[in-house]
N, C-alpha and C positions, 0 to 999 in steps of 0.2 A: 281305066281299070274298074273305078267304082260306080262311072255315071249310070249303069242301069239299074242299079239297088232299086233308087227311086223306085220307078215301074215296077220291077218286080215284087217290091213291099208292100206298094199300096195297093195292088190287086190282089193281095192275097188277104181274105178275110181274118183266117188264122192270124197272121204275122198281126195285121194291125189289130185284132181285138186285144192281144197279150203287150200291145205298146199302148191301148186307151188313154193309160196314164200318164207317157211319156211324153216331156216336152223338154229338148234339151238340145244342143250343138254341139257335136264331137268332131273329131280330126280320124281321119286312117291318112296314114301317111307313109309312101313309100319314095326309099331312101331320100332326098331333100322334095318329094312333092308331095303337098298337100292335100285332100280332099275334105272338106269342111260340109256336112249333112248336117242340116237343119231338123228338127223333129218335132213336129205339132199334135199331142195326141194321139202316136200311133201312124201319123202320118210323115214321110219325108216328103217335106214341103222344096228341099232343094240339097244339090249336090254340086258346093264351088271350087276349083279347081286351083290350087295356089303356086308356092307359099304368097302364103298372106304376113305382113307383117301386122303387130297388132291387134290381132283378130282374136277373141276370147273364144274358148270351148269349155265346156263341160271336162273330157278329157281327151286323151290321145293315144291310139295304139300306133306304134310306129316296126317299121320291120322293112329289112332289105325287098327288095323285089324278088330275088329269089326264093325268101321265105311265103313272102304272097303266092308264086308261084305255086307253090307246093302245095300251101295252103289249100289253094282253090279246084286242085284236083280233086277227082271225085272219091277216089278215095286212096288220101293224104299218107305218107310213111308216119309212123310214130315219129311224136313231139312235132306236128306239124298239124293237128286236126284239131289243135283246139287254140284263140289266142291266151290260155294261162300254162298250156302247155308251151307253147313255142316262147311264153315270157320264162316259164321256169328252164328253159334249156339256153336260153342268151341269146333267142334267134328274132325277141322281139321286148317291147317296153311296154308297157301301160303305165301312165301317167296321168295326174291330175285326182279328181273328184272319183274315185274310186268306187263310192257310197250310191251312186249314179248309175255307173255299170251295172255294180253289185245290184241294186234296187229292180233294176228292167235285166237282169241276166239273161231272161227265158228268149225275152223280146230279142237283145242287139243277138242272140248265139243262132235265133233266127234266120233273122237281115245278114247276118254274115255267112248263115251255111247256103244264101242266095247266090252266094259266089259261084259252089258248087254245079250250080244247075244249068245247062248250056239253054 
């Protein structure tokens, strides 16, 4: 579900200039499966597939697979087009280092609206 981020993030000049700063290891995780992205910079250096036990991250958005679904349309029904929208309706968690998201916002709202794009 996530393995193309990779590619699609680090060819996009935009996306990686607004992550220069970013270096960190988060989770998206949909219902017990893991995806663990590595971030060097601006760049995702990797995208490993779990669960992992373990395994440290920066933080975690978690959400059923139906919620990704929905998510990743192009264009999402309300409380599904944003992840603090879909945390403030119950349809997903953000967890951990919060300071981290919040710091690179511009960046992951990015990498994640790459879902969108076929």
């Amino acid at each position: 579900m996530f393995e193309s981020l990779a590619s699609k993030a680090n060819n996009n000049a935009h996306i990686r200039r607004l992550g220069r700063g970013c270096t960190t290891t988060f989770v998206l995780q949909v219902d017990n499966e893991q995806f663990h992205l590595n971030v060097d910079r601006g760049q995702i250096t990797s995208v490993s597939q779990g669960p992992f036990q373990m395994r440290g991250s920066s933080f975690v958005i978690s959400a059923a697979k139906d919620t990704w679904t929905e998510f990743m349309r192009p264009i999402p029904r309300p409380g599904f087009h944003d992840i603090f929208a879909m945390s403030a309706t119950g349809n997903a968690k953000i967890e951990g280092d919060i300071n981290i998201l919040l710091g690179h916002l511009a960046y992951f709202k990015a990498v994640l609206d790459l879902l969108r794009k076929v």
